[in-house]
N, C-alpha and C positions, 0 to 999 in steps of 0.2 A: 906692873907687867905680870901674866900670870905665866908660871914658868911649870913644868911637870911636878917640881919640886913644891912648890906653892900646894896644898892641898890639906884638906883638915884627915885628922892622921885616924885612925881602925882602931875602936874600941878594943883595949888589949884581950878581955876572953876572945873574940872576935880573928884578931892577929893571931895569937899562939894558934887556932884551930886551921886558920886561912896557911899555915907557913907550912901544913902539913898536906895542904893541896897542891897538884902539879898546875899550877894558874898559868894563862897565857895571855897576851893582848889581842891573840889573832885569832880570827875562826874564816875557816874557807871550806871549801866542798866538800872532802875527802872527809877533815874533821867531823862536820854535820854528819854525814853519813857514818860514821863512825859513834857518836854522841846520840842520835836519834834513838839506838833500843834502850838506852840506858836512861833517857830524858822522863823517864817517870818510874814508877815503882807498882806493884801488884797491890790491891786495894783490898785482899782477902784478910791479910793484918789486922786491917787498921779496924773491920768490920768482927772480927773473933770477938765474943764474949757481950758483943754490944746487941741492944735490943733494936735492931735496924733491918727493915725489911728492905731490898734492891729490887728495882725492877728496869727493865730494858725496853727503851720507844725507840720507831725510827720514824722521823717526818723526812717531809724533800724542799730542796731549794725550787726556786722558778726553773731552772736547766732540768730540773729531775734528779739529782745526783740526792743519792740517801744524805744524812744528818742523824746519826744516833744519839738519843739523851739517856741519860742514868739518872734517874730518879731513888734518892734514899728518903724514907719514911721510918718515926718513929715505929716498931712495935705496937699493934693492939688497936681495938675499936676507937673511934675519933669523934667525940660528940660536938668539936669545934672544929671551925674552919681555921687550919694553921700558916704563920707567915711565910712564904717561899723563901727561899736564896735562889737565886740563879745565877750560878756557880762559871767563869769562865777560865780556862786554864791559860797559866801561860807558858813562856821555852822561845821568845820571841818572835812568833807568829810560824815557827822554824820547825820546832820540834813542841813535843811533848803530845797528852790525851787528856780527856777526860776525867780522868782519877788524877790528876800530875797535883799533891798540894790537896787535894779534895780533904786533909785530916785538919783543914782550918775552918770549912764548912761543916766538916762534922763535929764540930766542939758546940758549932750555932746548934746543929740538930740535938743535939744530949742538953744542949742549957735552957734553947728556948723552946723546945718542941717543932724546930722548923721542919720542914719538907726544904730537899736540897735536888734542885735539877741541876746536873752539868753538860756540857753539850760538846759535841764532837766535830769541831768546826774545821778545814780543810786548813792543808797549810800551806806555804810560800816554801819553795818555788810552782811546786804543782798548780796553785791556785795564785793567782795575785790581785793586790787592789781591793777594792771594796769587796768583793767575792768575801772573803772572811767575816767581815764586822756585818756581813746580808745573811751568812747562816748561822749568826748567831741571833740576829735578829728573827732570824724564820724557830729558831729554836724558842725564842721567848713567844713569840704569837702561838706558836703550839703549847706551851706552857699554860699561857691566857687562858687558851680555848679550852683546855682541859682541867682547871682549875677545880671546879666539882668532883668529876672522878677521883682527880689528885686531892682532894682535900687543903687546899688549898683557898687561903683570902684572897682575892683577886685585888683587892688595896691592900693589901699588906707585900708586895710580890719588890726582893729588894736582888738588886742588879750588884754583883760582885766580883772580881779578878784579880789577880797580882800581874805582874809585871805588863808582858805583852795583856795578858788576858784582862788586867786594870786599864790600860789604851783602849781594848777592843768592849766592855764594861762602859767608858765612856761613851763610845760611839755608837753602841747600842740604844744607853738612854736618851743622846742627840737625838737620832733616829726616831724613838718612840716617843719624844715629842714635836718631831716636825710633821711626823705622820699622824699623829693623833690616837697613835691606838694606846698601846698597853700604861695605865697609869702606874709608870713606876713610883713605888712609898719611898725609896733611897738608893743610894749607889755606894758602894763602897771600893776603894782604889786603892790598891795596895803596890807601892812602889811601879807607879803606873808608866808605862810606855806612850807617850803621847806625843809625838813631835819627830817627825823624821826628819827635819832640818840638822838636827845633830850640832848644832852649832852654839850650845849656851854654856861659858863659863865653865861650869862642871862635866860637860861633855869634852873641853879641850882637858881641866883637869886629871882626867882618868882615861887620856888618851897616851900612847906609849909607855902604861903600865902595868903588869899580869892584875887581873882582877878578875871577880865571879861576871864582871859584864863590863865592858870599856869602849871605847867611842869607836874603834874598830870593830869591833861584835856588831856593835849598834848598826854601824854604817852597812856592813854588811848583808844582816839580817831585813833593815829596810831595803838595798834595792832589791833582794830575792821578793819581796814583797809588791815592790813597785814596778817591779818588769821595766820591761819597756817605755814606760809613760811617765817617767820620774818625777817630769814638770808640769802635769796634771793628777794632784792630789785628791783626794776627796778629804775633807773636814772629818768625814765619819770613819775614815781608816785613820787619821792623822788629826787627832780631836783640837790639839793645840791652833790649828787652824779655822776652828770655828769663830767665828765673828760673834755671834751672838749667846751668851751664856746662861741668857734670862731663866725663868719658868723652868729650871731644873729641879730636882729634887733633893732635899739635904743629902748632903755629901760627904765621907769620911775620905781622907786621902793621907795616907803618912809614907814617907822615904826616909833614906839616912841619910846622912850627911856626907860620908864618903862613895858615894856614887855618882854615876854619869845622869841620872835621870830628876837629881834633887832638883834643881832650877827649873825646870819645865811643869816640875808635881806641884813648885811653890808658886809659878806664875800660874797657875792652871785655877788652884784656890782662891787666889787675889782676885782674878778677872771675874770668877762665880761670885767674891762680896762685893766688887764694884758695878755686879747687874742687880743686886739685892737680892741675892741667894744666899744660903747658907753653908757653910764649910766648916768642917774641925779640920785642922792640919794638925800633923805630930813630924816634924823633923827631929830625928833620932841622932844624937852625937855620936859620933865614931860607928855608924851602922853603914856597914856596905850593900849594896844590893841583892836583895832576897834574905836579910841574917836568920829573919825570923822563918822565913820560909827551910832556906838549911840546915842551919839551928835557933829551933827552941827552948833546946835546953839552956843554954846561958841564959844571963841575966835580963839583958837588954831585950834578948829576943822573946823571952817570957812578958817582958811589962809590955813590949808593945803587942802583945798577943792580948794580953788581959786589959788593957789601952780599948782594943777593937770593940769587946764585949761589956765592956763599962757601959760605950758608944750607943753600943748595939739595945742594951738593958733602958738605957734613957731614950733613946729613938722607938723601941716598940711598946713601951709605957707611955709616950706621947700619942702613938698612936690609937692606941687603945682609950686615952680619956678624949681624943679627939671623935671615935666613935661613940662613946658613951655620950659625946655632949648632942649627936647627930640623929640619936635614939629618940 
């Protein structure tokens, strides 16, 4: 019987840092509203000193409603076409922006020369339902389409998110292979959000407990997501629900262990090798939700940061002898 007590225990740098947060089980209106200007951070920091040019697009959804993207660009003339990240943020489809986390895309852009798009997708309550995982998709066709300007590989173009924004990451790439357009080269899933059923194992585990996100959060955050229509889901807001996992694109996906979201990230991987897809998974011990995203200065949060770009070094090195063999 799984009892609250029952649960794999928080990597101790981890715990001594968490004990110094006012943690809760609950999140309701007022909080949100209160959590929303602080759900990200100013992105002028993270850009001081680095050789990175910003520049500001707006595209529109089908309704018309704008979609801002931020595009960050190495510094300097470009005689190659470079790999994209298309960057999606997460705050549980609730809160946050376009810069929320973006200093984990920019370590891609200073390692491997990428170009980094993140996009500015509408959030839950204002918006619900597929409306979200559709402008972010409207985000990556304008990306496609601009690919030249941007200096950017159009096969090289790899789909990325953490939490919510890892859910919505997924649903994307769903998306752009039902629809045929943008070929995405990979997807990267960082303590992914996929499953609003809320009901797996680790979701009851880290229920009735203060944590950086618990099955109350969770429940929460999806129905502001879900409106009205709880029991008509779409696949592509709620990936876990797709039937078909085939013809994706290798996949990185890693969680902790002490989180509500591990079983869902670990069934998610399974289902992509049992369509004959490719996955790396990293379940992280004693790693609660977002560690790496919080901190990465600890230990744990450092390997799995350097974990991604190991990944990341072997995946566009394949890709590249996969062009040179095509030459």
């Amino acid at each position: 019987m799984i009892t609250t007590a029952s649960r794999p225990g928080v990597d101790p740098q981890l715990a001594a840092l968490l004990a110094e947060m006012p943690l809760t089980s609950i999140l309701n209106a007022d909080a949100l509203a209160h959590m929303r200007p602080f759900s990200s951070a100013p992105v002028e920091p993270l850009l001081a000193g680095r050789l990175i040019d910003r520049s500001e697009f707006i595209t529109r959804a089908d309704d018309g409603a704008e979609i801002a993207l931020s595009v960050f660009r190495p510094t300097g003339d470009r005689t190659a076409l470079a790999p994209c990240i298309y960057w999606i943020h997460g705050g549980g489809m609730i809160m946050g922006d376009r810069v929320a986390n973006i200093d984990i895309p920019l370590e891609w852009l200073d390692r491997f020369g990428a170009v980094v798009v993140s996009v500015e997708y509408r959030l839950a309550p204002e918006a619900h339902g597929p409306t979200l995982v559709e402008d972010c998709y409207r985000g990556l066709l304008w990306t496609a389409e601009h690919a030249d300007a941007l200096g950017i590989d159009p096969s090289r173009i790899i789909v990325a998110g953490a939490s919510a924004g890892g859910g919505l990451a997924a649903g994307v790439t769903l998306l752009a292979r039902d629809r045929g357009t943008v070929p995405i080269a990979a997807q990267i899933l960082i303590c992914p959000m996929l499953d609003h059923r809320n009901s797996t194992t680790s979701s009851r585990q880290f229920t009735g407990v203060p944590a950086v996100w618990t099955g109350e959060t969770n429940e929460f955050a999806w129905r502001l997501v879900l409106g009205d229509q709880p029991e008509d889901v779409s696949a592509y807001i709620s990936p876990a629900l797709a039937e078909d996992l085939s013809n994706l694109p290798t996949t990185y996906i890693d969680v902790g262990t002490a989180e509500v979201f591990r079983d869902e990230d670990v069934d998610y991987a399974s289902r992509i090798w049992a369509a004959g897809g490719q996955a790396e998974l990293h379940v992280w011990a004693g790693g609660v939700h977002g560690f790496d995203l919080g901190f990465p200065e600890t230990r744990i949060g450092a390997i799995a940061r350097r974990a991604r770009i190991e990944w990341l070094t072997r995946t566009l090195d394949g890709m590249s002898v996969e062009r040179g063999g095509r030459q």
